[in-house]
Structure formats: C-alpha cells, structure tokens
N, C-alpha and C positions, 0 to 999 in steps of 0.2 A: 226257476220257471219265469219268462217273460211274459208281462204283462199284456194283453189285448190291446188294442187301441181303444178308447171312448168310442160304442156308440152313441152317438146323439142323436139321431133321427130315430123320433118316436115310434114311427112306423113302421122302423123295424123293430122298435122294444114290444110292439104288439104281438109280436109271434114268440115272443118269450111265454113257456105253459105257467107260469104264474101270475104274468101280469094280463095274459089272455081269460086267464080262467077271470080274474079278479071283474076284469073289464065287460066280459059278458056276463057279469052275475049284476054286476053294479058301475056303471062308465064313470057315474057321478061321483065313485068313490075316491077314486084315483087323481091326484091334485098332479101332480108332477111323479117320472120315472127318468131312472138313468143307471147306466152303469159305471161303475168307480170303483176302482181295482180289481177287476174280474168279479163284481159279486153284483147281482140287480139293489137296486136302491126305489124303494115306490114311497112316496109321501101322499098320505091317507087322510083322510076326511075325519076329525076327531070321532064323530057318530060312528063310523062303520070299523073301528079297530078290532073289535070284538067279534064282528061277523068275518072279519075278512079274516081273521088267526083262525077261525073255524074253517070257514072254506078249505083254505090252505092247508091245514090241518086234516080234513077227512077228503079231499080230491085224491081218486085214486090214481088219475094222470101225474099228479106232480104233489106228490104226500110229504109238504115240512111239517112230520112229525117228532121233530125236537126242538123246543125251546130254548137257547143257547145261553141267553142271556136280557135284561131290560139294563137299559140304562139313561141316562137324560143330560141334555148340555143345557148351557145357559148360557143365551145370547145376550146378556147383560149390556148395553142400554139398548139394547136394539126390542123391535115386537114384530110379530112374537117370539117371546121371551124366551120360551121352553121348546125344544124339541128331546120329544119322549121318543129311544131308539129300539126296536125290535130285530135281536138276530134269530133268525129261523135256518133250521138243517134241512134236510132232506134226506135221510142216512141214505136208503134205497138210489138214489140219484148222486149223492155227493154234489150234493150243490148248493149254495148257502142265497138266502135271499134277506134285505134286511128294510123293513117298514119303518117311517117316522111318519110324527102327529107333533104337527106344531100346535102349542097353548102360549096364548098370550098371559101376562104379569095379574091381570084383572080375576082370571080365573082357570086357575092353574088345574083345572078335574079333568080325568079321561076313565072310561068305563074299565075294570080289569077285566086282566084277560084269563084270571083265576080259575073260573069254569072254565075254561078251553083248555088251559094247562095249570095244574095245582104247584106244578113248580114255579110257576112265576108268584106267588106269593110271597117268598123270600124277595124276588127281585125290585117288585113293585114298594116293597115295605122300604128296603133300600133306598129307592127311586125318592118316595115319602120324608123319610127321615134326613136324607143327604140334601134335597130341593125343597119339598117343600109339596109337592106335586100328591095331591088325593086322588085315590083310585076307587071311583062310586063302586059298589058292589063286591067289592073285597070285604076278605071274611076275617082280618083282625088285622087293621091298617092301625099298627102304632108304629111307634120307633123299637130300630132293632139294632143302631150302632149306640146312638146318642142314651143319654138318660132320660126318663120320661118329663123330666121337668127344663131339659136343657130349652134356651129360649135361641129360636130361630135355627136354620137349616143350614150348616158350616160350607156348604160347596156352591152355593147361591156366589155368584159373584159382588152382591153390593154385602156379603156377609162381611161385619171388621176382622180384621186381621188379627187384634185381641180378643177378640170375643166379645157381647154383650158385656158391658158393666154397672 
C-alpha cells in the first residue's frame, strides 16, 4: 500500500473528524497537527490529555475506542525532554489516530488516562518505570519491569550504560 503524501496545510487537517471534534470542543488544546505515514498525529496541551482521550473516546462521529498502546521518547539534551505517545484505534472506522504531550526534564507529570481506559494502566506504569515519567491520578503507579528498589529509569537517555554504581 502506498503512502499519501504529507498534508501539511492545517486547514485542511481541520476537516479531519478527530481533530475537528477536538478543535470545537477546545482550539486551545491542540498545539500542532500533522499527518505522518497515513495516520493523523495531534500534539496536545499537557492539561487537556485526559479530556481529549474522553472525547475521542465517547464521540459517536469518530469513536477511538481502543487504546493501542502508551509509550514515551526522550529527547535527551534537548527540552522538552519527554514526549508521552498516545495510539488510539477506531475499530468501527479503521483508522488510527495518535496524540503527543511534550514534558520538559524539570517536571516529567501528565494526568492518566486510567479512568478513560483501565488498560492504559499497564502502559502508563511502563511509561513510569522505563522514563521516569509520573501519571497524577493513576491508581498504582509503581514499577512493573524494574525491581522496586532499582535506582533511576534504564531507557532515559543520560541513563549509564552500566548502570548506577
């Protein structure tokens, strides 16, 4: 299957039912939109990540009701630091749509999105343990690769190579 071209002109990303819905619920929310490999890409306002996985979640125009996956890069030296990645399905639609929330180094917290989907609890814990990255309002943010006493977050880029000693 061949790829689309880039749009890039926003204005036509607005007629897209996800980032339309997003946009009339909240304009402010929405920092940057693009699409990149055939899948919309919207970078979100750290405040609104939890309202907007709801949205998106209960519109019955454009229902991503499956949570795919959470996962987070690290922009290591760069700020902000972190971007936290959101895949969302759409079964009904087949069609994937996927939100980022950049956190800077200083304070790595974004709201879970636990209530919205209970499976993201595994993902966000993930997220936790591997970076570093605390999810306010999650309902049992430990570590779930690492051992509870392991010291620092292995996938952080300034992590040693040996490990703490």
């Amino acid at each position: 299957m061949a790829l689309a071209p880039p749009i890039s002109d926003f204005e036509q990303l607005k007629t897209h039912p996800a980032l339309s819905r997003i946009l009339a619920w909240n304009s402010s929310a929405v920092k940057e939109a693009k699409f990149d490999r055939d899948e919309l890409s919207i970078s979100i306002q750290r405040s609104a990540i939890r309202e907007t996985c709801a949205l998106l979640r209960d519109d019955p125009g454009c229902p991503f009701n499956y949570l795919a996956d959470v996962t987070c890069v690290d922009w290591y030296p760069g700020e902000p630091r972190f971007e936290v990645i959101y895949h969302l399905l759409s079964i009904p639609n087949k069609e994937r749509v996927r939100l980022k929330v950049k956190l800077d180094s200083t304070s790595p917290v974004l709201d879970s999105v636990v209530p919205v989907w209970p499976a993201a609890n595994f993902f966000e814990r993930e997220v936790f343990d591997l970076f570093g990255v605390r999810f306010s309002g999650h309902p049992y943010l430990r570590r779930v690769q690492m051992p509870e006493d392991w010291e620092g977050h292995p996938l952080r880029k300034d992590y040693p190579v040996e490990g703490y000693r």
